[in-house]
C-alpha positions in Angstrom: 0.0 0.0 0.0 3.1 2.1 0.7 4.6 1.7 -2.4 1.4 2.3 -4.1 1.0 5.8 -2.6 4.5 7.2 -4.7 2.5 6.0 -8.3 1.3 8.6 -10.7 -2.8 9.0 -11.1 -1.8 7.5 -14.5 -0.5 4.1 -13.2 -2.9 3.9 -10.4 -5.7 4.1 -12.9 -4.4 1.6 -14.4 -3.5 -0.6 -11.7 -7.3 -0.1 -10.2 -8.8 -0.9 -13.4 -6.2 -3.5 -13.8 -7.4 -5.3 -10.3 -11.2 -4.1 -10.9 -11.1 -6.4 -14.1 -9.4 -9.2 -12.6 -12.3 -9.1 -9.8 -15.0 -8.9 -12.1 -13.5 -11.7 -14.2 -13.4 -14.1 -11.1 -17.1 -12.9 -10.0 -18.3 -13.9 -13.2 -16.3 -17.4 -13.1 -18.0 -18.1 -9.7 -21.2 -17.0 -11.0 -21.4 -19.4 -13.8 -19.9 -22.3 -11.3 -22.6 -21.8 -9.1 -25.3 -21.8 -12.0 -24.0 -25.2 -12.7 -23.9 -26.6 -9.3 -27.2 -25.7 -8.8 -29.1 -26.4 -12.0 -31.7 -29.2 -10.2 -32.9 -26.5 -8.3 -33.7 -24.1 -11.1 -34.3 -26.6 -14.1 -38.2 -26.2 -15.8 -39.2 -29.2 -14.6 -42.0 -28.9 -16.9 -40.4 -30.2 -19.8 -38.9 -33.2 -20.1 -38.5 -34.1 -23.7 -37.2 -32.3 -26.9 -40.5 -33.1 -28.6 -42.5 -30.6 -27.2 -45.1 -28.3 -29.5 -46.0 -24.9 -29.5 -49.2 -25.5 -27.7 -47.0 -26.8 -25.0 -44.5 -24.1 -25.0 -47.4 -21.7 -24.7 -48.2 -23.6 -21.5 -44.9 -23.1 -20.1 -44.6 -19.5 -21.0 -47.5 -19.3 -19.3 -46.0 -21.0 -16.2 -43.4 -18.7 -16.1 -45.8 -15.2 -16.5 -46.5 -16.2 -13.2 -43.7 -16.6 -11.3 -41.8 -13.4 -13.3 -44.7 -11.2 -13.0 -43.9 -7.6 -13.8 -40.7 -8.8 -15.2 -41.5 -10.1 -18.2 -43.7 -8.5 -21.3 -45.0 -10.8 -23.8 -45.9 -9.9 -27.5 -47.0 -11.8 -30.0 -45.2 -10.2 -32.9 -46.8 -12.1 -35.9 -48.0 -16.0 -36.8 -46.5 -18.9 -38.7 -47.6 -19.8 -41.9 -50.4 -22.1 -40.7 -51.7 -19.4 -38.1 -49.4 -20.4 -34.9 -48.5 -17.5 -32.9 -45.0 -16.3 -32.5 -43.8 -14.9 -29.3 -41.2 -12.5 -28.2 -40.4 -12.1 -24.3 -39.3 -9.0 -23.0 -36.9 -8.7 -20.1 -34.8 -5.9 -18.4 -34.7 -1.7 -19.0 -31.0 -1.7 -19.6 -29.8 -0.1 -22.7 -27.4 -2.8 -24.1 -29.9 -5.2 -26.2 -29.5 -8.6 -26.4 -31.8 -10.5 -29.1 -31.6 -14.0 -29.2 -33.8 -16.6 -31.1 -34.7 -20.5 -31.0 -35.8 -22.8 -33.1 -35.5 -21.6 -36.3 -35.5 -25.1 -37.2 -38.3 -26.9 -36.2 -36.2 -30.1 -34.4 -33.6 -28.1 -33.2 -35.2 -27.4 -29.6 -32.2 -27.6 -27.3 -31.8 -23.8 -26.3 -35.3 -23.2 -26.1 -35.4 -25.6 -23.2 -32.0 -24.1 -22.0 -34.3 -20.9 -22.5 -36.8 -21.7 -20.1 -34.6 -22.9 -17.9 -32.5 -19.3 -17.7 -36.4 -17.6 -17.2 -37.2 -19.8 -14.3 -33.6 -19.2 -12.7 -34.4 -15.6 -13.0 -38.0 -16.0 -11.1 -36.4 -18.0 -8.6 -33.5 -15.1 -8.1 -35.0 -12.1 -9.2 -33.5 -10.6 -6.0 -29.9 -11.5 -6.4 -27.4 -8.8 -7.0 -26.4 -11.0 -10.6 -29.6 -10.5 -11.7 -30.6 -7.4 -10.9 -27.2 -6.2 -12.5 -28.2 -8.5 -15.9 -31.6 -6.5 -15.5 -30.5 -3.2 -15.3 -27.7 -2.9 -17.7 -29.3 -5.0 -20.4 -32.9 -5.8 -22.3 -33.2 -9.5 -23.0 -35.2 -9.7 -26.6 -36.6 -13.7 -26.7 -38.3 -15.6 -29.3 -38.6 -18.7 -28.3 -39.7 -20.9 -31.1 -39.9 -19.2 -34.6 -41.0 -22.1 -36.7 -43.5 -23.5 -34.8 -45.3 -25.3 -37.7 -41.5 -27.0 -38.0 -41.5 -27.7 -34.2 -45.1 -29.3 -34.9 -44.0 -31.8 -37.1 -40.5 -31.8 -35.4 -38.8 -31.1 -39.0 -36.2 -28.7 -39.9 -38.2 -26.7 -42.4 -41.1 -24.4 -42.4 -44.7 -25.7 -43.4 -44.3 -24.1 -46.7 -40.9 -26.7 -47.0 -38.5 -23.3 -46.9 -35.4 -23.7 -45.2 -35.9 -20.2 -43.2 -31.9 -19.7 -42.7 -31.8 -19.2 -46.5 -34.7 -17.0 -46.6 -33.1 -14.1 -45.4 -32.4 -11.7 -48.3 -36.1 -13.1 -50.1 -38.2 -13.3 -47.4 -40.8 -15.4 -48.5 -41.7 -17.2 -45.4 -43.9 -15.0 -43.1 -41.6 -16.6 -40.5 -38.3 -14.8 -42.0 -40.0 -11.6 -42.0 -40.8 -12.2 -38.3 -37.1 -12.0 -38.0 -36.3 -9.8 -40.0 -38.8 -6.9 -38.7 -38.1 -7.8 -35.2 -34.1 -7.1 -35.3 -34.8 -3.9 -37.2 -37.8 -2.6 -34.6 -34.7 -3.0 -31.6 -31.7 -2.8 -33.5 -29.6 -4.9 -30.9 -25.8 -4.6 -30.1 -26.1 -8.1 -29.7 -27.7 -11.4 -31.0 -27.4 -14.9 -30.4 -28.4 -17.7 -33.0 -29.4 -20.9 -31.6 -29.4 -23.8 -33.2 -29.1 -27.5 -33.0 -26.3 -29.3 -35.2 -25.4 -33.4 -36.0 -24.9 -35.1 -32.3 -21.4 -36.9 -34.2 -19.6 -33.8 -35.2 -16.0 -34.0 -33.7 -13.8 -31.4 -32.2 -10.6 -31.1 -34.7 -8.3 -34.1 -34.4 -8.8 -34.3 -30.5 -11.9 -37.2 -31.7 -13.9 -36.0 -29.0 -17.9 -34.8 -30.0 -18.3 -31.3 -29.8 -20.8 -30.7 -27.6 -20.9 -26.9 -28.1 -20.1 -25.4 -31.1 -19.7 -21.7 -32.1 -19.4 -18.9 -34.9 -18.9 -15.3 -35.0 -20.5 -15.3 -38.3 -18.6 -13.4 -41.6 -20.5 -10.6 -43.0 -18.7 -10.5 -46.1 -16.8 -13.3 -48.5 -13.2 -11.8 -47.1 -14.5 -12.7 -43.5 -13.0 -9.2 -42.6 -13.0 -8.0 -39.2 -14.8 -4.4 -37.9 -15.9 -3.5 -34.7 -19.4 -5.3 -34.4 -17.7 -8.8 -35.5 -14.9 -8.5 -32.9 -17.3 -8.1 -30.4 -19.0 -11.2 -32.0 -15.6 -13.0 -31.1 -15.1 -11.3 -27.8 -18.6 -12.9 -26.9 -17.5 -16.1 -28.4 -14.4 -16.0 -26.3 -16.4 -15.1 -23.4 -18.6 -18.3 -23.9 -15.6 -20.7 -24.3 -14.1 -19.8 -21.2 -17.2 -20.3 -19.4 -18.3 -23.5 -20.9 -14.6 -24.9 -21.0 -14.9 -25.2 -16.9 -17.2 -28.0 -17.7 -17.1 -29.7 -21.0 -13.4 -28.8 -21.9 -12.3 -30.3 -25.0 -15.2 -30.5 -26.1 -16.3 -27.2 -27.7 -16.1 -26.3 -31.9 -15.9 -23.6 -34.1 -18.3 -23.8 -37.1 -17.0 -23.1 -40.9 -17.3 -19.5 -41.3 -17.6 -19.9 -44.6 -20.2 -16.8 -46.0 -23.5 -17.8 -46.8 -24.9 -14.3 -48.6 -28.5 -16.2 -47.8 -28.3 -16.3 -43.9 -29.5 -14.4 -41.2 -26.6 -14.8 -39.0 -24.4 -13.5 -41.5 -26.7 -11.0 -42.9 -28.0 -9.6 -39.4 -24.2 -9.1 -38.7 -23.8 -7.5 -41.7 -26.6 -5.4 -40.2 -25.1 -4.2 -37.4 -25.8 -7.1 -34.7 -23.0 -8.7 -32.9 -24.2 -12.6 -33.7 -23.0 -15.5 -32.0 -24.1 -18.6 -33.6 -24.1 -22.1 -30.7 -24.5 -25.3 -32.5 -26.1 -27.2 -29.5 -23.9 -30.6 -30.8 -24.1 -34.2 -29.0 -23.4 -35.9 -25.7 -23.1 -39.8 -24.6 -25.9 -41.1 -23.7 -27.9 -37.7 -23.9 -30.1 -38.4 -26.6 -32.8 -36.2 -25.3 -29.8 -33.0 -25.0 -31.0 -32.6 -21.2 -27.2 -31.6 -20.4 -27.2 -29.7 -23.6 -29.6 -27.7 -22.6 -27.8 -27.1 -19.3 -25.1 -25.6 -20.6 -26.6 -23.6 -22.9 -28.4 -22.2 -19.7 -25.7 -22.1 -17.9 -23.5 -20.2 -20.9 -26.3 -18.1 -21.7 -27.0 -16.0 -18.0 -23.1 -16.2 -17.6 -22.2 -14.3 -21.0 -25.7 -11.7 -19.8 -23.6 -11.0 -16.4 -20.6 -10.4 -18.3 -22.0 -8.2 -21.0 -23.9 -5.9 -18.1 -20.6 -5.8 -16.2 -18.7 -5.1 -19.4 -16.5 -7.9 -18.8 -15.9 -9.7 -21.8 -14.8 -6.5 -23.5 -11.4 -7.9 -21.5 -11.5 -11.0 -23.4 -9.3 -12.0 -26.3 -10.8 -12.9 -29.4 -7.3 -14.7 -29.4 -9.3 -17.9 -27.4 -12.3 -18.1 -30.1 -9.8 -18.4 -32.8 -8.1 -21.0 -31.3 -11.4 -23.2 -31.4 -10.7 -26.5 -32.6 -12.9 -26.4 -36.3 -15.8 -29.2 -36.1 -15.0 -32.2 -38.1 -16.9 -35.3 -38.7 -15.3 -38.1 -38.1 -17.0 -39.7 -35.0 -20.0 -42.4 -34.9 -21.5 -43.2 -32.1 -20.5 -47.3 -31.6 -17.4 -48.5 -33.7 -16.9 -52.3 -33.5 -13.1 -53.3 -33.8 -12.0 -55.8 -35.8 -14.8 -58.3 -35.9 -14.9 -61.4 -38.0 -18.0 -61.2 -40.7 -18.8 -64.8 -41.7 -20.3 -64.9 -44.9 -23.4 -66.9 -47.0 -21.0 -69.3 -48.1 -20.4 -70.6 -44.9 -16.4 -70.8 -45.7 -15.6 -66.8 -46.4 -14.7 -64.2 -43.7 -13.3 -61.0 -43.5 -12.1 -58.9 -40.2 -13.5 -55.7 -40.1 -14.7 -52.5 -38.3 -18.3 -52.4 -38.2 -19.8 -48.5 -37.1 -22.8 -48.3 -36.1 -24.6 -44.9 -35.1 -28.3 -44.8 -32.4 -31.1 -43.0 -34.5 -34.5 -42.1 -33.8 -36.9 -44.9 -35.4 -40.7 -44.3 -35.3 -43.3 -46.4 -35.8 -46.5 -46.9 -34.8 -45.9 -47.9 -30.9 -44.2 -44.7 -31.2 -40.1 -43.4 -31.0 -37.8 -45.4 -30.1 -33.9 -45.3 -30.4 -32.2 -48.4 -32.2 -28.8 -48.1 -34.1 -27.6 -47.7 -38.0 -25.3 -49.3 -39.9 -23.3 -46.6 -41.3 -19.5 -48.1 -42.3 -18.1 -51.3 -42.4 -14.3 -51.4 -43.4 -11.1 -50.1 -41.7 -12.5 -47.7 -39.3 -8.8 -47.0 -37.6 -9.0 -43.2 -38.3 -12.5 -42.2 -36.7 -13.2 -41.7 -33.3 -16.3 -43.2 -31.6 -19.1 -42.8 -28.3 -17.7 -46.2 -27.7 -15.9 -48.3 -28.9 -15.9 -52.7 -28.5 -13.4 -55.1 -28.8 -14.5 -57.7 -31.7 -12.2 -59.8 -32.1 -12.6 -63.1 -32.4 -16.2 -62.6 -32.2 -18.1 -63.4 -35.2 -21.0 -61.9 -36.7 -23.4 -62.6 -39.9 -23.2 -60.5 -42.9 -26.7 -60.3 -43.4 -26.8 -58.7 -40.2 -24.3 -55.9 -40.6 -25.4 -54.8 -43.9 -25.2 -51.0 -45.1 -28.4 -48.8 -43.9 -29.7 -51.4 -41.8 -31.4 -51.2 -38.6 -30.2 -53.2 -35.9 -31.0 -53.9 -32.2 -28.5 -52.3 -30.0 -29.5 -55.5 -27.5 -28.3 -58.2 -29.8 -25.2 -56.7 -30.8 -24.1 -56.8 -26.7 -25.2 -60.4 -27.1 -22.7 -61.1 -29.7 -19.9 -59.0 -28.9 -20.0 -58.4 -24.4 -21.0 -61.7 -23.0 
C-alpha cells in the first residue's frame, strides 16, 4: 500500500482498473460455477422431452408469467404460416440489447429448453445482486420458437418446406419476416443464433464430440474484421471460457464460410453482434438434457458479463483457437470383428460402425442403431468403442443402412 502511494494518477488508474477487471473476471467465473452446481434447483421441470409443441411451449410460458410477474412482457409479434403464434419475451430496462432466437429449425429445440430454464432461474433469483445487474444494464429480446409449424411436425423446415436460414435476403416465409422486422424494430448490439447441429460432429483431431459449437459469423466473403464482428468474437471467447470449466475439449468452431443467404451472416452485416451455438451431442444424452444445461448455464453467464462489461477484457485470441468441427465420429465403432459370410467358408475382419437413430413407428419413437460403415474404421473416433475380435457376426446382419437392435449386438460382442 506504501509503495502504491509514490504511483502517478496515470499508473494507479491503471492498476485499479487492472485489479477491478481481474475481480470482475473471477465474480463472473463463480457465478457461472454456481449456476452449474445448482441447476436441479432451477431446471423447468415442466419439460422433459425435446418433442414438445407450440401448444406446449405456450403452457410453459405461461408458467413462467407467473412466477416473473412484472418482469417479463410478452408480444405476440406475428403467426407462422399455418396461423401459430409467435412470441417475443421482453426482459430488463437496460440499454445494451441482447436479441436471441430458437428454433428456427423446427427439431432443433435444445436452447429453447436451456431458454426456459434461464427464465425460471431468474424467477427464482429475481433478487440477487447477478440479476438485478443483468436487468439493469441490459434488455433480453426472446423468441422462443420461430418455426413453430416446423417444431409441430419436429422437422427442420417451415410448413411451406423453406429452409428459413436461406430465406433471409427473399423473405418469403412470413416466418423470416418475423425476424427480419423484429431485429430492425430494436436494432440490438447483440444477437445470439441458436441452433441444434449433428450429435457426431467432432472437435478437430482431438476425436472427441463437440458438444458446443460456435461462430462469430462473416459478414462478407473476405471474412474481414470491424468493430461489431470482434465483439462477436469477444462474446464467443467469453462463452468458451465459461463453458470450457465444464465440458473442456469439447467445444467447436463452425465453418465460417459466408452464406450471402443467412440471417446470422446478414443480421451481422446489419449491425448485430451474432454469435451462432451449434447445440452438438453428448453420450448417452439423446434427449440433449445436459445440452440444454449448458446452454443455460452459458447463456445467463455471458448476460452478467456483458452488463458488467467484462468480456470487453476477453481476447478474441481464445475463439480463434477453437478447434474447427470435423466429422469423423459415430456413435458405436466395432473393432475388428470377424463377418462370416453366406457361403459358410468366407470371412473377413472388419470394423463395423454403427450410429443410435431415432426410429418411429406406430408404438411410437424409439432409439435403435444404424449401420453406417463397415471397413477399416482406424482413423474415426467413436461414443464407444468394442473389442471384436474373435467374435463373429453374420453378414446379413451388418449390412449398409440397416437397422439393428442395440440389445443383440451386446449379445454377440459383451458376453
Amino acid at each position: 500500500m506504501t509503495r502504491f502511494l509514490f504511483l502517478n494518477n496515470s499508473m494507479k488508474t491503471f492498476f485499479f482498473l487492472l485489479v477491478l477487471g481481474m475481480t470482475t473476471q473471477l465474480a463472473n467465473s463463480q457465478f457461472s460455477k454456481t449456476l452449474f452446481n445448482s441447476y436441479d434447483s432451477y431446471k423447468f421441470n415442466d419439460i422433459s422431452t425435446r418433442r414438445f409443441k407450440h401448444a406446449d411451449l405456450m403452457n410453459y410460458l405461461e408458467i413462467l408469467k407467473k412466477s416473473l410477474g412484472d418482469l417479463i412482457q410478452v408480444e405476440q409479434i406475428g403467426s407462422s404460416a399455418e396461423n401459430r403464434s409467435i412470441n417475443l419475451l421482453m426482459l430488463g430496462t437496460g440499454k445494451m440489447k441482447i436479441f436471441m432466437w430458437s428454433q428456427m429449425h423446427g427439431d432443433e429445440p435444445t436452447a429453447t429448453m436451456g431458454l426456459l430454464d434461464l427464465l425460471n432461474y431468474i424467477s427464482k433469483n429475481k433478487n440477487s445482486s447477478e440479476i438485478k445487474k443483468i436487468l439493469s444494464e441490459t434488455t433480453l429480446l426472446i423468441i422462443p420458437m420461430l418455426n413453430p409449424d416446423g417444431a409441430e411436425r419436429f422437422q427442420r423446415r417451415t410448413s411451406q418446406g423453406i429452409d428459413m436460414n436461406r430465406d433471409a435476403l427473399r423473405l418469403q416465409t412470413p416466418e423470416a419476416r418475423i425476424l427480419k422486422a423484429t431485429r430492425d424494430r430494436f436494432n440490438p448490439e447483440i444477437g445470439f443464433n441458436l441452433h441444434d447441429q449433428d450429435p457426431r460432429y467432432s472437435v478437430g483431431d482431438k476425436g472427441t464430440v463437440a458438444v458446443i459449437s460456435l461462430l462469430a459469423p462473416a459478414y462478407n466473403v473476405e471474412k474481414s474484421d470491424n468493430v461489431v464482428r470482434t465483439r462477436a468474437k469477444k462474446l464467443a471467447s467469453e462463452l468458451t471460457l465459461v463453458l470450457q470449466q465444464f465440458v473442456d475439449n469439447h467445444i467447436g468452431k463452425y465453418d465460417d464460410t459466408f452464406e450471402p443467404r443467412a440471417f446470422g451472416d446478414n443480421i451481422q452485416k446489419w449491425g448485430t453482434s451474432v454469435v451462432l451455438i451449434e447445440s452438438g451431442g453428448w453420450k448417452d444424452d439423446n434427449e440433449k438434457m445436459f445440452i440444454r444445461k449448458l446452454n443455460c448455464v452459458g447463456l445467463l453467464s455471458v448476460f452478467h458479463s456483458i452488463a458488467t462489461n467484462a468480456y470487453e477484457k476477453t481476447s478474441v485470441d481464445v475463439y480463434e483457437n477453437i478447434p474447427m468441427n470435423t466429422k469423423n465420429l459415430f456413435d458405436l465403432i466395432i473393432e475388428k470383428a470377424t463377418i462370416l459370410f453366406s457361403d459358410g467358408r468366407s470371412s473377413i475382419i472388419a470394423d463395423i460402425a454403427v450410429n443410435v437413430e431415432e426410429i418411429h413407428d406406430p408404438s411410437g419413437t424409439v432409439w435403435k442403431g444404424r449401420i453406417v460403415d463397415v471397413g477399416d474404421l482406424s482413423v474415426f473416433s467413436a461414443n464407444e468403442k468394442w473389442n471384436g475380435t474373435g467374435r463373429s457376426i453374420d453378414a446379413s446382419l451388418v449390412e449398409m443402412n440397416d437397422i439393428v437392435s442395440i440389445e443383440e449386438l451386446k449379445n454377440i460382442f459383451q458376453k
